[in-house]
C-alpha positions as CSV (number, residue, x, y, z in Angstrom):
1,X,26.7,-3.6,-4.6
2,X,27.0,-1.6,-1.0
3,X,23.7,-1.0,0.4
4,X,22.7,2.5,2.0
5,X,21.5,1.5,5.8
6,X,19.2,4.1,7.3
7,X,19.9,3.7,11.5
8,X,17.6,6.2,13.4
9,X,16.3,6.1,17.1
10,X,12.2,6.6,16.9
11,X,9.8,7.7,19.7
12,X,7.2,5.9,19.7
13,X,5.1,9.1,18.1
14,X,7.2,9.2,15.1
15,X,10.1,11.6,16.1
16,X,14.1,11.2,15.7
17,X,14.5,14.1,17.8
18,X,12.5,16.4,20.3
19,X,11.5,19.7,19.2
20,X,14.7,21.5,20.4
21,X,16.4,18.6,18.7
22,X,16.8,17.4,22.1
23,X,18.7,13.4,22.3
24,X,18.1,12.7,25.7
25,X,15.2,10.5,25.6
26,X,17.5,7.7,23.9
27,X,16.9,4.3,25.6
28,X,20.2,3.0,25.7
29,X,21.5,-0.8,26.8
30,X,24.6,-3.2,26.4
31,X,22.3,-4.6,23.9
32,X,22.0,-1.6,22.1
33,X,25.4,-0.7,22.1
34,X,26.4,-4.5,20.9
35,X,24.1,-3.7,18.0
36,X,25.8,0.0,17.3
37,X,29.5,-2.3,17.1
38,X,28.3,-4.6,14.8
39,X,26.8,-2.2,12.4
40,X,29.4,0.1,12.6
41,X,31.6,-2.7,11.8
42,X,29.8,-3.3,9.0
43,X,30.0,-0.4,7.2
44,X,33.1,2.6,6.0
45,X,31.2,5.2,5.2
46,X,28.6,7.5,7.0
47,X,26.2,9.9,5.8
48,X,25.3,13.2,6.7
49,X,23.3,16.0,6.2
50,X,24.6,19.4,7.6
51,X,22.8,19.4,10.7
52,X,23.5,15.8,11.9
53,X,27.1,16.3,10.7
54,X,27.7,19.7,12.7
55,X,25.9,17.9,15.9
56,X,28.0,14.8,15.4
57,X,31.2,17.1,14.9
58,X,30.5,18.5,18.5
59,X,30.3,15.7,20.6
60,X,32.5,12.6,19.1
61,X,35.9,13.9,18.9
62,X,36.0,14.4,23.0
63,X,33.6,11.5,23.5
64,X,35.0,9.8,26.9
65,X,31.6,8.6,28.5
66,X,30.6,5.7,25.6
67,X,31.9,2.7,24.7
68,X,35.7,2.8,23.0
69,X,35.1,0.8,20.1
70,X,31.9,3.3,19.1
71,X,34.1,6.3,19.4
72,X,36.9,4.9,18.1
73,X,34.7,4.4,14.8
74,X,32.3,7.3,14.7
75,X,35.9,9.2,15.0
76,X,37.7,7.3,12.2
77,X,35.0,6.0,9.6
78,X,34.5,8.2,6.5
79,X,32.3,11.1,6.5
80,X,30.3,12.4,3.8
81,X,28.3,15.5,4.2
82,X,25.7,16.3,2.3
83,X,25.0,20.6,3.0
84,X,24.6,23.5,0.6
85,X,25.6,25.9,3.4
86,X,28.4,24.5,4.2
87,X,32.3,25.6,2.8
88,X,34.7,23.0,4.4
89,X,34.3,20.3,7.6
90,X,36.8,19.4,9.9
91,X,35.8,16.5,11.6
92,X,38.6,13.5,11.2
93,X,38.0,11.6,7.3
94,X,35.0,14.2,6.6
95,X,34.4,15.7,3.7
96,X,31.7,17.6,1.2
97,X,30.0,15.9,-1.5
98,X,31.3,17.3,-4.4
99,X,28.0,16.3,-6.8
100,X,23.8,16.1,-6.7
101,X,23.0,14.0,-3.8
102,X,21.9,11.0,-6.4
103,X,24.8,11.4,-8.7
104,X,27.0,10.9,-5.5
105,X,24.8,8.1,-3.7
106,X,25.1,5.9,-7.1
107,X,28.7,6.6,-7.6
108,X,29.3,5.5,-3.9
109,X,26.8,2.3,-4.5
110,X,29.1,1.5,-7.2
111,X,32.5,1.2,-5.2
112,X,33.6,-1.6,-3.9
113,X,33.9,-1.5,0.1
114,X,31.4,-1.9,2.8
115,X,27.6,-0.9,3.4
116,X,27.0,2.6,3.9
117,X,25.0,4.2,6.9
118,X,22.9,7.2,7.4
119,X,22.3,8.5,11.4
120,X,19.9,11.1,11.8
121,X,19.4,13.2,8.8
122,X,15.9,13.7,8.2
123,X,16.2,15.8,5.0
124,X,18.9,13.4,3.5
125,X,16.7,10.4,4.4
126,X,14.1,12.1,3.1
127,X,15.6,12.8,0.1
128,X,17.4,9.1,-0.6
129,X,13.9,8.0,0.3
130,X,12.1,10.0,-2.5
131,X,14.7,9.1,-5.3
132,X,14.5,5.5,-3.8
133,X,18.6,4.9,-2.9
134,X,17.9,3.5,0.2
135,X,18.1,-0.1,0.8
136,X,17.1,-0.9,4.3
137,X,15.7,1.3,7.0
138,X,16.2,-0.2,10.7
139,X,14.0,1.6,13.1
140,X,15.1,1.2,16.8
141,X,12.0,2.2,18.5
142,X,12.0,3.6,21.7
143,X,9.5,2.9,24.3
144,X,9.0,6.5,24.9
145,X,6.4,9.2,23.4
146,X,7.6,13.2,23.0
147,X,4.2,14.6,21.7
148,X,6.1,16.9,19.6
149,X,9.5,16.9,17.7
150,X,10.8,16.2,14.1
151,X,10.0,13.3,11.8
152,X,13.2,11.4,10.4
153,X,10.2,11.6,6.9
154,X,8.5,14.9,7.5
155,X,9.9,16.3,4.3
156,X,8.9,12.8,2.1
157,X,6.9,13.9,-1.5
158,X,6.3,10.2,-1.9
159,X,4.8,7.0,-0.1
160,X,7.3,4.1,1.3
161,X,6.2,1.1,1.3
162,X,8.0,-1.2,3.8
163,X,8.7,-5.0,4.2
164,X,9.2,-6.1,7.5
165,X,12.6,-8.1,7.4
166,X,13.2,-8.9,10.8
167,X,13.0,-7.5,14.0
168,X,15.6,-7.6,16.9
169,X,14.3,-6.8,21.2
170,X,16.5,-5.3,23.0
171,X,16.3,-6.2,27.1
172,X,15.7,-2.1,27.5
173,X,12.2,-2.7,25.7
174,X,13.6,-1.1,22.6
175,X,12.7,-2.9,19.4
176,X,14.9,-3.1,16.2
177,X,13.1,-3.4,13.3
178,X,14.6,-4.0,10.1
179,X,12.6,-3.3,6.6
180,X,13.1,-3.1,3.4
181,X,11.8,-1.1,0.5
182,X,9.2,-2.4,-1.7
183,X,7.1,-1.8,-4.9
184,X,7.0,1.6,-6.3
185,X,6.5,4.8,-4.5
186,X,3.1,6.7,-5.1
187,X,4.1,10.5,-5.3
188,X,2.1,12.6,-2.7
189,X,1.3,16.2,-2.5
């Protein structure tokens, strides 16, 4: 069964993005762009919610400044977008889920194929997290603090519980860390 890989950059207060949804505190590396390949190679499909997607949709099809392979992927994998604002997406192998977001995540789980990933996202994560679809949450934490910004779990109803699987240094001083999801999740108010 295809697993459902949460990949999200983390400041080291908690945040996947500043409070203008500002990306430019990313610490980036060869390493870390050896680790976006392999995953990337790795899976076929990514997941997005509406915002992600419509950021993502911006900046990859006239990406020239980042690595070729990354591009060339980002640009070609398939795209499913979760968003009930959205009428239609345009970005290359995109398209709408057509069903409830667990209703689609378990028919996808079901297909044969490669592991699916989720960048960014914090609704959808939060969502997948809640109704327990996720698999595997790797947190590349950067060595960098915002003090304010958005939380990739700021809209989670219920505990996680985490295993720590592995975790992977990067020369940069960012650290991958791999987890799991474990026992059952405690619903909070």
């Amino acid at each position: 069964m295809r697993k459902i890989i949460v990949s999200n950059l983390i400041s080291l207060d908690g945040y996947f993005e500043g409070p203008n949804k500002e990306l430019d505190w990313f610490v980036t590396d060869q390493d870390f762009f050896d680790y976006a390949r392999e995953l990337l190679n790795s899976v076929d499909i990514i997941l997005f919610g509406r915002k992600t997607y419509e950021m993502m949709a911006a900046y990859w099809p006239n990406a020239t400044e980042n690595d070729a392979a990354i591009t060339h992927k980002m640009n070609n994998l398939t795209k499913i977008v979760f968003s009930k604002t959205l009428s239609s997406v345009n970005w290359n192998n995109s398209r709408l889920a057509d069903t409830d977001v667990k209703e689609e995540i378990n028919k996808l789980k079901q297909q044969p194929g490669k592991d699916i990933v989720i960048f960014g996202s914090g609704e959808l994560v939060s969502s997948l997290a809640d109704l327990g679809l996720i698999d595997e949450y790797r947190v590349i934490l950067n060595p960098v603090s915002l003090g304010k910004g958005n939380s990739m779990f700021k809209n989670l109803k219920k505990r996680l519980d985490l295993k720590l699987l592995k975790t992977k240094p990067l020369w940069s001083g960012v650290l991958i860390l791999y987890y799991r999801p474990v026992g059952n999740m405690i619903l909070t108010n």
